[in-house]
Structure formats: structure tokens, C-alpha cells
CHARMM internal coordinates of N, CA and C (Angstrom, degrees):
IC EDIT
DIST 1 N 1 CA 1.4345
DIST 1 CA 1 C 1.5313
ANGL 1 N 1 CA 1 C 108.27
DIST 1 C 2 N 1.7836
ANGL 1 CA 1 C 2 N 115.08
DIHE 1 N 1 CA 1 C 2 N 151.01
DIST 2 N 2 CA 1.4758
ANGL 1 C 2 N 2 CA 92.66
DIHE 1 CA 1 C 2 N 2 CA -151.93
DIST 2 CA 2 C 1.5637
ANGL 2 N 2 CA 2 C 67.22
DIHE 1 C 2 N 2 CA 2 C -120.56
DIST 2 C 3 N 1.2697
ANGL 2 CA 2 C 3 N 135.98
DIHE 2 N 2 CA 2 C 3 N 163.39
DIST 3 N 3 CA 1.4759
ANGL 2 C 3 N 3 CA 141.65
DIHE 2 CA 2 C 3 N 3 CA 171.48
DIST 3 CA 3 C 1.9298
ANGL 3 N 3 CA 3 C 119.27
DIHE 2 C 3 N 3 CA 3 C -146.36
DIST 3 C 4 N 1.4235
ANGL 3 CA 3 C 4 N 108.99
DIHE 3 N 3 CA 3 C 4 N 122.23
DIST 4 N 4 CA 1.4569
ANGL 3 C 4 N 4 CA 119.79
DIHE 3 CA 3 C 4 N 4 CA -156.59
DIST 4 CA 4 C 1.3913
ANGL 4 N 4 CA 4 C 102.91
DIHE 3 C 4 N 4 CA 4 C -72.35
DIST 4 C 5 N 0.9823
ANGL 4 CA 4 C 5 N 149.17
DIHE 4 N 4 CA 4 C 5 N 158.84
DIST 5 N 5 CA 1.6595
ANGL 4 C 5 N 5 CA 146.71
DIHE 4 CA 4 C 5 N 5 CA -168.24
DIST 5 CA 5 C 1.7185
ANGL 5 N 5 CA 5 C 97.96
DIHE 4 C 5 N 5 CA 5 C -156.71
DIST 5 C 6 N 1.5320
ANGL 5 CA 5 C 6 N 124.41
DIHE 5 N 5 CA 5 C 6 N 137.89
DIST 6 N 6 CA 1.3613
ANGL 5 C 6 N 6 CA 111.88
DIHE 5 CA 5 C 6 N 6 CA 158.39
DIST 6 CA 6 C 1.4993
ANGL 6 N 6 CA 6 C 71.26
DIHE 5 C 6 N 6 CA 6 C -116.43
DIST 6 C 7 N 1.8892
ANGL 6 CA 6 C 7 N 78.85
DIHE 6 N 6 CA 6 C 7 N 160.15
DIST 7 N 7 CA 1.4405
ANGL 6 C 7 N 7 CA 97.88
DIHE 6 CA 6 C 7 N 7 CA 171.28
DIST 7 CA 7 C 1.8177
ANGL 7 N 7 CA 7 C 121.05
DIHE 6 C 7 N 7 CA 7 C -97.16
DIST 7 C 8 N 0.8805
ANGL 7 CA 7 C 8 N 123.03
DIHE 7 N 7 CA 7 C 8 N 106.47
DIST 8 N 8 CA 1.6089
ANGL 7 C 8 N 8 CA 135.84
DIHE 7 CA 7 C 8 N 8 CA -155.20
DIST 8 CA 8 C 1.4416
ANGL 8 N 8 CA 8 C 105.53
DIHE 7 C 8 N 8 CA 8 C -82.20
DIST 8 C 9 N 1.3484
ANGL 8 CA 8 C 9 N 126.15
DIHE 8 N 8 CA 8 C 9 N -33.77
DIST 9 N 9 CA 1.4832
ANGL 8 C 9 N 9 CA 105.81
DIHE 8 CA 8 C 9 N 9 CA -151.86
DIST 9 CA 9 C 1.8037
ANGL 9 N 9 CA 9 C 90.13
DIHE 8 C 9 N 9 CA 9 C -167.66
DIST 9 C 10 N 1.2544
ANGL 9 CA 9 C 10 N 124.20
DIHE 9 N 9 CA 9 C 10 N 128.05
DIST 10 N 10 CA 1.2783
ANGL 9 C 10 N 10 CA 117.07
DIHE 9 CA 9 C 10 N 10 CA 166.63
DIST 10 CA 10 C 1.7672
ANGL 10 N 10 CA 10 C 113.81
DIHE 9 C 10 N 10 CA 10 C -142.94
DIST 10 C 11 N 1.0808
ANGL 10 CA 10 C 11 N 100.95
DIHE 10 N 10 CA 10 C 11 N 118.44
DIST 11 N 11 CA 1.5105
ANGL 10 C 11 N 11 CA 134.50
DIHE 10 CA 10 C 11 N 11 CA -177.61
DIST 11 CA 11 C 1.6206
ANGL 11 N 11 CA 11 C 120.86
DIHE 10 C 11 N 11 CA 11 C -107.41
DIST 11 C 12 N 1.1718
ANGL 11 CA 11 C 12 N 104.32
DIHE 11 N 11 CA 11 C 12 N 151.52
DIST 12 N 12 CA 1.8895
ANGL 11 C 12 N 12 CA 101.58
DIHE 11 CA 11 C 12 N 12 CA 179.27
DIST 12 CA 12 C 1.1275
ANGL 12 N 12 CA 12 C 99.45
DIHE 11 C 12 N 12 CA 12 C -47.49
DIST 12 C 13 N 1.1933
ANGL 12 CA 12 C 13 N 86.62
DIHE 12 N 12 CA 12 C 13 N 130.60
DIST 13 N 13 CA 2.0878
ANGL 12 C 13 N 13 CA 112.46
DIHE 12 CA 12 C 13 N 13 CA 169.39
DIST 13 CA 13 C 1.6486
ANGL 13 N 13 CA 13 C 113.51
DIHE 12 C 13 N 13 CA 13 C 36.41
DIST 13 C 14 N 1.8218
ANGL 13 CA 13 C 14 N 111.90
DIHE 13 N 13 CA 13 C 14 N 23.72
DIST 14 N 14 CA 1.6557
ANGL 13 C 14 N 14 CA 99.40
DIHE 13 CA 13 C 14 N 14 CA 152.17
DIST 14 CA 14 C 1.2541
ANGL 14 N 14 CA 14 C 83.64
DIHE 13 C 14 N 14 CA 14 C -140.27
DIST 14 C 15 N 1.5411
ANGL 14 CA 14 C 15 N 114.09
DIHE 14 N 14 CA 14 C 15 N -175.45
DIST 15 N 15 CA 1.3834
ANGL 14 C 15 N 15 CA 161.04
DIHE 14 CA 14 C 15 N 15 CA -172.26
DIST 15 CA 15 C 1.4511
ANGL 15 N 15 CA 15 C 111.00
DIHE 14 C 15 N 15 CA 15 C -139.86
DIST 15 C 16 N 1.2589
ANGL 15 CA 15 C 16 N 116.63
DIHE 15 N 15 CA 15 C 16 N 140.52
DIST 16 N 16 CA 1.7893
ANGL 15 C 16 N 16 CA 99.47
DIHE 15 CA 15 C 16 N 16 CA 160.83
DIST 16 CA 16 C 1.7951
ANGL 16 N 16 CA 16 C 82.44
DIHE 15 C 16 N 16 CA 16 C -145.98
DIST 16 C 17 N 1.2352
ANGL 16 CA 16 C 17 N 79.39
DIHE 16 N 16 CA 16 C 17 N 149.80
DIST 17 N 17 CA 1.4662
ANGL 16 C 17 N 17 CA 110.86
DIHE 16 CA 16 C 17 N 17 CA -154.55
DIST 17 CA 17 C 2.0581
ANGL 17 N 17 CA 17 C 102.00
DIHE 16 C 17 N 17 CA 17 C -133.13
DIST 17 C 18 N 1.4484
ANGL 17 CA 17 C 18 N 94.53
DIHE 17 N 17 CA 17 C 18 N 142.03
DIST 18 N 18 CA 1.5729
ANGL 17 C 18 N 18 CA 107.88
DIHE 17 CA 17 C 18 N 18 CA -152.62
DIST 18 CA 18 C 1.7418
ANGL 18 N 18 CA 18 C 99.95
DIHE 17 C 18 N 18 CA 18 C -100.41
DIST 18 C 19 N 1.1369
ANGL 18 CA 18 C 19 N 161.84
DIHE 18 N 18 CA 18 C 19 N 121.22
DIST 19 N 19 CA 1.0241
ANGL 18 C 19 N 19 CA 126.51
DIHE 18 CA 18 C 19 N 19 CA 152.62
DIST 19 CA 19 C 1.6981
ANGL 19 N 19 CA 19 C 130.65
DIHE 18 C 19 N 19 CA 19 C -92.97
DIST 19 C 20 N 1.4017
ANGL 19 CA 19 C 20 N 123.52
DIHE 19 N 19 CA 19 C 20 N -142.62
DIST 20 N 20 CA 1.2420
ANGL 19 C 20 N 20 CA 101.14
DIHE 19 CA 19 C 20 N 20 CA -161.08
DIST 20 CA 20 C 1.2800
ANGL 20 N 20 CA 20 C 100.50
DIHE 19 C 20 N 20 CA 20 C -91.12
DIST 20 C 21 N 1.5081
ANGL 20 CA 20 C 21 N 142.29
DIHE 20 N 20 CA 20 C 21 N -14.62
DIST 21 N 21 CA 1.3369
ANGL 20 C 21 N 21 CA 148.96
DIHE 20 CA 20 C 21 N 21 CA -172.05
DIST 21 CA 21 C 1.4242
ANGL 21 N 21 CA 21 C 112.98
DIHE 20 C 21 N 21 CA 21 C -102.10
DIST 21 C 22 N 2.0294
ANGL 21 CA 21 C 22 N 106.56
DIHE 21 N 21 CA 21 C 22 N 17.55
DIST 22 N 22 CA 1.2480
ANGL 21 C 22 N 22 CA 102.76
DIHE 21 CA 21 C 22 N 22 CA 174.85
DIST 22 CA 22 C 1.7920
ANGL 22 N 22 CA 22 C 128.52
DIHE 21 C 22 N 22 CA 22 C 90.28
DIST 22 C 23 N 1.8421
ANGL 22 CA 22 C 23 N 100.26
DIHE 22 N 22 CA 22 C 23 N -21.52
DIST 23 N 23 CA 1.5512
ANGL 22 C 23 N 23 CA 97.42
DIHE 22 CA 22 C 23 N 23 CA 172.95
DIST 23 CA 23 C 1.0208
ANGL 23 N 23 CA 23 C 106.33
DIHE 22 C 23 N 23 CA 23 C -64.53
DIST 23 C 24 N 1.8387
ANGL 23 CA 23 C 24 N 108.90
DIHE 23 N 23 CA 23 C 24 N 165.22
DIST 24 N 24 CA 1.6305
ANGL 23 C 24 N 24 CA 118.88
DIHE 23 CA 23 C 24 N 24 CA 168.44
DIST 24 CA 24 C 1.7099
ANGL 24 N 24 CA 24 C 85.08
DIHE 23 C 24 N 24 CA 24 C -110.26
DIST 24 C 25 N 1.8037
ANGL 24 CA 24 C 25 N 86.59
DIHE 24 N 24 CA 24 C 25 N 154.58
DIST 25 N 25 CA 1.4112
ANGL 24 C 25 N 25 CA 98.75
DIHE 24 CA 24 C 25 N 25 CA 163.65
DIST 25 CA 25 C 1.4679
ANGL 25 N 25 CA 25 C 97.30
DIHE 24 C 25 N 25 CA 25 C -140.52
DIST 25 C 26 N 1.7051
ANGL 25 CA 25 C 26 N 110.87
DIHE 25 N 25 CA 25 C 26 N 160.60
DIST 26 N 26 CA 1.2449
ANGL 25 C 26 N 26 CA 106.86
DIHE 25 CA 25 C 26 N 26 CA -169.48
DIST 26 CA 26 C 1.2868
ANGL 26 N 26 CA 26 C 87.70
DIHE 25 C 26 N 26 CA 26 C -119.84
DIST 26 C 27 N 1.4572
ANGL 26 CA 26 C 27 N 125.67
DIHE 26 N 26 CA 26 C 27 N 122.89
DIST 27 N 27 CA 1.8446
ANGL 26 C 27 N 27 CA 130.83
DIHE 26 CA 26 C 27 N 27 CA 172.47
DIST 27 CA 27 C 1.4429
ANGL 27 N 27 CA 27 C 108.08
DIHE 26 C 27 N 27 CA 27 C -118.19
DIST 27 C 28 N 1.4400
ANGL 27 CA 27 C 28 N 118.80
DIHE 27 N 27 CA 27 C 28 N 144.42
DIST 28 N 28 CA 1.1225
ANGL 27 C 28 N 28 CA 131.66
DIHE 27 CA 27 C 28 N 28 CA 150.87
DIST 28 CA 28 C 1.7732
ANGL 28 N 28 CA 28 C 124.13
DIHE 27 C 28 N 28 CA 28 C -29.50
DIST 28 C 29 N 1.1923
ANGL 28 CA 28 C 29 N 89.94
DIHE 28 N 28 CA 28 C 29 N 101.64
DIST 29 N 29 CA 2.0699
ANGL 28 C 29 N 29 CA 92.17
DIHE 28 CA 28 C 29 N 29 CA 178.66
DIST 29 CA 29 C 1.2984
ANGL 29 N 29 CA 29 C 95.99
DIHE 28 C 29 N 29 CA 29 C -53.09
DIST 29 C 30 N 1.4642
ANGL 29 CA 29 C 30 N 107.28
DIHE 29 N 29 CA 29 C 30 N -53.88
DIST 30 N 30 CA 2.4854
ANGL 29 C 30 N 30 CA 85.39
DIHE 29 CA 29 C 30 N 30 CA -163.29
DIST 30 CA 30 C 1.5767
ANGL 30 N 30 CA 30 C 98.87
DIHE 29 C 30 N 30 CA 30 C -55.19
DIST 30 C 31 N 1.5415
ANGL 30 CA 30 C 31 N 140.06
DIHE 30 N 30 CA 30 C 31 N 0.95
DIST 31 N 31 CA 1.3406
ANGL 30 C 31 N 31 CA 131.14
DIHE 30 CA 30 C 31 N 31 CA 176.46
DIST 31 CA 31 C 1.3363
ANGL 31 N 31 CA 31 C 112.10
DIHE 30 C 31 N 31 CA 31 C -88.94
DIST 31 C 32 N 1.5980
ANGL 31 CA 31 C 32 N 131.92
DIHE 31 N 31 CA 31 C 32 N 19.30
DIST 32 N 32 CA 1.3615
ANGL 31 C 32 N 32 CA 115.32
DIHE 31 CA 31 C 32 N 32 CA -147.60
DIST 32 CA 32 C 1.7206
ANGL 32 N 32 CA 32 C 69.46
DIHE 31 C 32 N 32 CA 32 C -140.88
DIST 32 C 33 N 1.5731
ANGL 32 CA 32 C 33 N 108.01
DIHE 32 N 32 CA 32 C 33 N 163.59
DIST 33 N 33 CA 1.0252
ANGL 32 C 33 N 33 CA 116.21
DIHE 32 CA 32 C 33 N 33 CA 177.59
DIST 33 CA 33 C 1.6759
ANGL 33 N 33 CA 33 C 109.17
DIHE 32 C 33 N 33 CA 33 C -69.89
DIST 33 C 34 N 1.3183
ANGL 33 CA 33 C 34 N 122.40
DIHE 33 N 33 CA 33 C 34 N 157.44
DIST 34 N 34 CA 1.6755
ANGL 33 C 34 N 34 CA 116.99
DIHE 33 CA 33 C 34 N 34 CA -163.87
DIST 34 CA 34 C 1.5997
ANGL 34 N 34 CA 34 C 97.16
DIHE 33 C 34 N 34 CA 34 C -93.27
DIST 34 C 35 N 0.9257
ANGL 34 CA 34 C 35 N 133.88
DIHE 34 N 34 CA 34 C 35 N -22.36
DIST 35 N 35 CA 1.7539
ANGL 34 C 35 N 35 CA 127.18
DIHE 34 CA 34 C 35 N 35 CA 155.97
DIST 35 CA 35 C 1.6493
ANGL 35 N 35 CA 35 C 122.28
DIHE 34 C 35 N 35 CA 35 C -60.73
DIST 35 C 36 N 1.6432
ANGL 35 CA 35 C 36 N 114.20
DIHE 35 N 35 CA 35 C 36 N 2.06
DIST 36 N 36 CA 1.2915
ANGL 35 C 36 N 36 CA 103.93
DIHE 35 CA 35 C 36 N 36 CA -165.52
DIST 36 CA 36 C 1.9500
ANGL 36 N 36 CA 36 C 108.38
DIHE 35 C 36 N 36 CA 36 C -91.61
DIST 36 C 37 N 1.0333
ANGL 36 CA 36 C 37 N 104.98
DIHE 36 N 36 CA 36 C 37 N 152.33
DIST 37 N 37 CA 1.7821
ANGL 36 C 37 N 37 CA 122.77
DIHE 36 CA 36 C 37 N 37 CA -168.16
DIST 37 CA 37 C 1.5464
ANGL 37 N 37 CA 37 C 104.04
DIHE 36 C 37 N 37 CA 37 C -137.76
DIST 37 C 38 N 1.5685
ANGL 37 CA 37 C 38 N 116.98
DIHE 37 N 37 CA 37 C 38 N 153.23
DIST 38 N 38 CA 1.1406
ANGL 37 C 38 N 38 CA 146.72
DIHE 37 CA 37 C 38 N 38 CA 166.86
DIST 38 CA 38 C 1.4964
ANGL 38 N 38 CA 38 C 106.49
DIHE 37 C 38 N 38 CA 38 C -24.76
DIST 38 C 39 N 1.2414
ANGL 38 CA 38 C 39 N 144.89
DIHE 38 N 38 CA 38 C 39 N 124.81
DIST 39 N 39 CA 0.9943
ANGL 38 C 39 N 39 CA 146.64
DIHE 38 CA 38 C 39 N 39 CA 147.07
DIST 39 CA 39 C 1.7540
ANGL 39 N 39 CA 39 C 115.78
DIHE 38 C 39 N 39 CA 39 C 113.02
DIST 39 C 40 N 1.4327
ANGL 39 CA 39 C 40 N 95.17
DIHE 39 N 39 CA 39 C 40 N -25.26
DIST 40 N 40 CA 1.7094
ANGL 39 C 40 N 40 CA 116.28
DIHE 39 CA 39 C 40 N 40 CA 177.88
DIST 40 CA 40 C 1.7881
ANGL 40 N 40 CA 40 C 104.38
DIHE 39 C 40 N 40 CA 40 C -51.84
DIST 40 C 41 N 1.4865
ANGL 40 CA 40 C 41 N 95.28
DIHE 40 N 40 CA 40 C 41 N 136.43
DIST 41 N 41 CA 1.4204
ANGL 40 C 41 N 41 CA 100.95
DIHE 40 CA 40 C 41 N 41 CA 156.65
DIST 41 CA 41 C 1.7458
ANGL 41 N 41 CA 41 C 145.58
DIHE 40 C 41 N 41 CA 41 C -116.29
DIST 41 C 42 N 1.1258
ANGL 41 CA 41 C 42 N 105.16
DIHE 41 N 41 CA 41 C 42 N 115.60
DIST 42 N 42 CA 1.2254
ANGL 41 C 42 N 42 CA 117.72
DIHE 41 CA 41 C 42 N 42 CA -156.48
DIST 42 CA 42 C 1.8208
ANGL 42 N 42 CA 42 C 106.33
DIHE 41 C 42 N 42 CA 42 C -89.79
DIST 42 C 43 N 1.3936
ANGL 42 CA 42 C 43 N 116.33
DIHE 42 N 42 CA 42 C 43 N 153.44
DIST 43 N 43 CA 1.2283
ANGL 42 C 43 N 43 CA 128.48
DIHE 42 CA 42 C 43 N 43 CA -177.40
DIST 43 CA 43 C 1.6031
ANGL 43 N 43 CA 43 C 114.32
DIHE 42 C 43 N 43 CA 43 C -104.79
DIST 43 C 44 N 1.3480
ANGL 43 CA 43 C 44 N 149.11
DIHE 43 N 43 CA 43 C 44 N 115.08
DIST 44 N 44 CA 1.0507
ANGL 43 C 44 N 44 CA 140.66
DIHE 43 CA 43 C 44 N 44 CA -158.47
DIST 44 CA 44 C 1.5954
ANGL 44 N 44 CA 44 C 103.13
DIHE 43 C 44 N 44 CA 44 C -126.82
DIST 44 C 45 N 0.9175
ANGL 44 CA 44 C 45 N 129.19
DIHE 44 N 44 CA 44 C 45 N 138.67
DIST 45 N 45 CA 2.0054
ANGL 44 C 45 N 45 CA 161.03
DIHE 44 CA 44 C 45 N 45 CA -169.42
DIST 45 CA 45 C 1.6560
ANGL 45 N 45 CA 45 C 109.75
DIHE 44 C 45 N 45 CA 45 C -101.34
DIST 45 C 46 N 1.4155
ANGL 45 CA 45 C 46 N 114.94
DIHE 45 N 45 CA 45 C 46 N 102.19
DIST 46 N 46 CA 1.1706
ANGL 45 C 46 N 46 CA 123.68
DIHE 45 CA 45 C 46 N 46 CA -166.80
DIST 46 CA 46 C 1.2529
ANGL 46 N 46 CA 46 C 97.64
DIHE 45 C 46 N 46 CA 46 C -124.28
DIST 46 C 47 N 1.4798
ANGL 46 CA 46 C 47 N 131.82
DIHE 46 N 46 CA 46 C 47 N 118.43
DIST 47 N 47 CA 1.8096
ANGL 46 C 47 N 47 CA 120.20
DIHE 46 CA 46 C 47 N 47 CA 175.49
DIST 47 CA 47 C 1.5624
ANGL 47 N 47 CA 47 C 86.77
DIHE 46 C 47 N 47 CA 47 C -160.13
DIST 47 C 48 N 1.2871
ANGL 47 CA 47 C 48 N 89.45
DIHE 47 N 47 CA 47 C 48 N -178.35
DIST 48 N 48 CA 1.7213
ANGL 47 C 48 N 48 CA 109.83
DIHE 47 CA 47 C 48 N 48 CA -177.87
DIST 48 CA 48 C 1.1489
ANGL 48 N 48 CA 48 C 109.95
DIHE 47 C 48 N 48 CA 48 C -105.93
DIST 48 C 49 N 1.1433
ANGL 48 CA 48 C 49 N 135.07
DIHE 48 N 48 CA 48 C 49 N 136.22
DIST 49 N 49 CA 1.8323
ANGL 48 C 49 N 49 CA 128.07
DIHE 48 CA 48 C 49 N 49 CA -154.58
DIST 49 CA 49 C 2.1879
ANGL 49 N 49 CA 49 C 81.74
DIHE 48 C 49 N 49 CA 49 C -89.56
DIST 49 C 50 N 1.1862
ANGL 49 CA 49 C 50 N 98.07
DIHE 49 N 49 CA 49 C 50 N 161.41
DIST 50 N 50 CA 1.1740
ANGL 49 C 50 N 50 CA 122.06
DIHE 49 CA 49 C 50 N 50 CA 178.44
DIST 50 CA 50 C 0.9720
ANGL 50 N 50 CA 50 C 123.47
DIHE 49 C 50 N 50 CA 50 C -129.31
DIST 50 C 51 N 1.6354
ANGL 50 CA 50 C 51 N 144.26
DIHE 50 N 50 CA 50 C 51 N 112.16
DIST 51 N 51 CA 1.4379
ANGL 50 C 51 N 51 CA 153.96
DIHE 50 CA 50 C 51 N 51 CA 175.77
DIST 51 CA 51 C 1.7111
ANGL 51 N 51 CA 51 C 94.34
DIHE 50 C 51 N 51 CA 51 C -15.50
DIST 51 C 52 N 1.5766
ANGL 51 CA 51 C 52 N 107.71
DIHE 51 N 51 CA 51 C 52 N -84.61
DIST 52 N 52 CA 1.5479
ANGL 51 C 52 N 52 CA 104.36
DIHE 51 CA 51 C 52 N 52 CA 178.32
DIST 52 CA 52 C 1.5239
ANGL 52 N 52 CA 52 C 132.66
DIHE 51 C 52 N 52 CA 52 C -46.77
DIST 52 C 53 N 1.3013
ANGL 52 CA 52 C 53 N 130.16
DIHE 52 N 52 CA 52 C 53 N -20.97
DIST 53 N 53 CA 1.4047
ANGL 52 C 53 N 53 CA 137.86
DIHE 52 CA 52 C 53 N 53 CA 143.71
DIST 53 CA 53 C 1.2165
ANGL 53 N 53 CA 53 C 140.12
DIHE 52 C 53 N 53 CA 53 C -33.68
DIST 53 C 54 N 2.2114
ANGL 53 CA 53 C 54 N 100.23
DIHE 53 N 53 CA 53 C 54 N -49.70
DIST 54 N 54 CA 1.3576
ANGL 53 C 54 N 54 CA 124.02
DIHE 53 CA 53 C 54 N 54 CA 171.86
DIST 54 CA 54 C 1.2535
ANGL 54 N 54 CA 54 C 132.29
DIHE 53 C 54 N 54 CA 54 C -74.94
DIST 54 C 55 N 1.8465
ANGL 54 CA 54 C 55 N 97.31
DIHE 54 N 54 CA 54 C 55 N -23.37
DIST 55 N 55 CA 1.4890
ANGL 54 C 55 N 55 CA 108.78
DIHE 54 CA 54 C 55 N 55 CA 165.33
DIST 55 CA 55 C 1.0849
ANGL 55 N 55 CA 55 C 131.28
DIHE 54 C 55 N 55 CA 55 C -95.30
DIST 55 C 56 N 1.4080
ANGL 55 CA 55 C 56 N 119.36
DIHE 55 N 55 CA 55 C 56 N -3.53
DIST 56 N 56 CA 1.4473
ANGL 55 C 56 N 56 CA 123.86
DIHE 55 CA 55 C 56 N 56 CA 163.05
DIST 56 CA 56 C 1.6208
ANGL 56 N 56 CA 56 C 113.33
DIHE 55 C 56 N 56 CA 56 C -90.57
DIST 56 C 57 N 1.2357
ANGL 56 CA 56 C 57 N 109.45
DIHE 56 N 56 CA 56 C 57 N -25.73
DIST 57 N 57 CA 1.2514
ANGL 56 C 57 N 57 CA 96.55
DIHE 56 CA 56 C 57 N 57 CA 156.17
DIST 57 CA 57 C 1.5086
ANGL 57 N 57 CA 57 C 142.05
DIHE 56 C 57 N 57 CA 57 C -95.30
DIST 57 C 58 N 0.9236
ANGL 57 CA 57 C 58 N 119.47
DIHE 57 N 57 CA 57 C 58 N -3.62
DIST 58 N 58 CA 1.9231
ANGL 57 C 58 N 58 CA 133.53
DIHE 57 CA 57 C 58 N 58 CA 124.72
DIST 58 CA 58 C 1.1316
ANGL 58 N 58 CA 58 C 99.59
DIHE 57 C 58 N 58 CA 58 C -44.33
DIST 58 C 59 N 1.6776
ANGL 58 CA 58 C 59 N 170.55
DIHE 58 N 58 CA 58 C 59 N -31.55
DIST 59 N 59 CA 0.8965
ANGL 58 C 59 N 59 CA 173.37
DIHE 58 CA 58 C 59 N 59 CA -116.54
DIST 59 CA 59 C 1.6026
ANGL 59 N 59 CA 59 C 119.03
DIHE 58 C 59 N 59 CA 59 C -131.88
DIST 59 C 60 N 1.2378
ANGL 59 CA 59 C 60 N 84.35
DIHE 59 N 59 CA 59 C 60 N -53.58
DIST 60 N 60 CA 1.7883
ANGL 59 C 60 N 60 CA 99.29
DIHE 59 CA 59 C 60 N 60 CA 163.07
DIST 60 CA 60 C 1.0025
ANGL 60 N 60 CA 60 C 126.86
DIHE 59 C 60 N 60 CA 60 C -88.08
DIST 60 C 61 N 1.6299
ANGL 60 CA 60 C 61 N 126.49
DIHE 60 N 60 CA 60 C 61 N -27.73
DIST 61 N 61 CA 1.4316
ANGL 60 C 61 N 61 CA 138.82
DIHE 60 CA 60 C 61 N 61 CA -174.64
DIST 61 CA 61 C 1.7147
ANGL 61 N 61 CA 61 C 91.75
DIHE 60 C 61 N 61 CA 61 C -71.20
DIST 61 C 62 N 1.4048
ANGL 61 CA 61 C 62 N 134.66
DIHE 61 N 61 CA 61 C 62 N -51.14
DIST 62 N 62 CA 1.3153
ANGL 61 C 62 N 62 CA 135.69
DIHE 61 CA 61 C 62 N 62 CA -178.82
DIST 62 CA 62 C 1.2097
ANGL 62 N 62 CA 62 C 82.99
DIHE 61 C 62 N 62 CA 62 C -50.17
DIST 62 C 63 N 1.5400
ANGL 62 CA 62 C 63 N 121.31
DIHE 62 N 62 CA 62 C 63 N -88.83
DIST 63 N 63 CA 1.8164
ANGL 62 C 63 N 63 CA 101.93
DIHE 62 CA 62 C 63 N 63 CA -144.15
DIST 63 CA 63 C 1.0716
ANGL 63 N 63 CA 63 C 153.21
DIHE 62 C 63 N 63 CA 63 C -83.46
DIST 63 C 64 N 1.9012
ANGL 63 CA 63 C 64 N 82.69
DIHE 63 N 63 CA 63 C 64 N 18.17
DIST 64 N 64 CA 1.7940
ANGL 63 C 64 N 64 CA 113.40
DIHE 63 CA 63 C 64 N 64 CA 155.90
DIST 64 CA 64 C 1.5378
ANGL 64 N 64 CA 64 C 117.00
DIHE 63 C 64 N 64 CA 64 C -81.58
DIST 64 C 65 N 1.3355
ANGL 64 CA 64 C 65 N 109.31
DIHE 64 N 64 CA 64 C 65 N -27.05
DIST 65 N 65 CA 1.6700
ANGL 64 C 65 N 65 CA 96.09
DIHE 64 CA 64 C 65 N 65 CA -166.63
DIST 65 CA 65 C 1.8535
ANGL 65 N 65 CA 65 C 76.30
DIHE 64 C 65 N 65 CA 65 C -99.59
DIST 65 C 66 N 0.7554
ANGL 65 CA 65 C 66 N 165.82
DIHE 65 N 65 CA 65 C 66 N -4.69
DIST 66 N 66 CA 1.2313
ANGL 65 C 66 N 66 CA 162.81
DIHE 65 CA 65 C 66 N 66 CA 154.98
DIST 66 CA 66 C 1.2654
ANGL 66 N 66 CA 66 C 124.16
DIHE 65 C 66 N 66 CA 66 C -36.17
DIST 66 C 67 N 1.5468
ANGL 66 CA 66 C 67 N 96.47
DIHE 66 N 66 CA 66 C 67 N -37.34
DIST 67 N 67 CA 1.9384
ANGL 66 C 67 N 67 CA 107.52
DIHE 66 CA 66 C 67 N 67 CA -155.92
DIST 67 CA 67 C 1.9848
ANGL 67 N 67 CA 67 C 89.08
DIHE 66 C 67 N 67 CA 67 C -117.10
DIST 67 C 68 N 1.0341
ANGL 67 CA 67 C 68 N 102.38
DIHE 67 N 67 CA 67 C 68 N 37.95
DIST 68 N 68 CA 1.7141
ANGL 67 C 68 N 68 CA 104.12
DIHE 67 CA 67 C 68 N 68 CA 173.08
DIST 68 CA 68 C 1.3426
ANGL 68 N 68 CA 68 C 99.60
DIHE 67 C 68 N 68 CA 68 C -95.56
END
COOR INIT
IC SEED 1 N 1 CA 1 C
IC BUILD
């Protein structure tokens, strides 16, 4: 699920962030991309991690730190 966010308000080490039905959420700034500013709208990734997801990505994480 993909979910629209403006970014409303940014303060030491939070963000609060608007979505489209008007909630606030309060997120971690070091979680936000480091170019992000007042008013910007950001796209956010909501899913349920999946056994097969977790192992393919263990999968890749090996044969990235692998090839150092």
C-alpha cells in the first residue's frame, strides 16, 4: 500500500507529516529522506514483510557485502 504524506512541520529529530484524510503522524526525521523540506510530498510503503521477501533479501545483502 503506497500512502501520500505532506510534510507539515520539521523539528529536532521529528517530522509530522499530514496525510490525505488529514491525520498527523509524528516520524523520525533521520527516517525521511535528508533533502526533505516543509511542504514536500512524500510517498510511503506499507506491506507485511513476507518469509520469501526476508530471504531474498538476506540474499542480496550477502552478495553485496560479499563483493567488497
Amino acid at each position: 500500500m503506497q500512502i501520500s504524506l505532506l510534510v507539515e512541520k520539521l523539528e529536532e529529530g521529528r517530522a509530522f507529516l499530514r496525510d490525505e484524510k488529514g491525520r498527523l503522524i509524528v516520524w523520525p526525521r533521520d527516517f525521511l529522506p535528508t533533502e526533505s523540506e516543509i511542504g514536500q510530498n512524500l510517498t510511503m510503503s506499507v506491506g507485511q514483510n513476507s518469509s520469501d521477501n526476508s530471504e531474498l533479501a538476506k540474499q542480496i545483502l550477502n552478495k553485496l557485502l560479499n563483493n567488497k
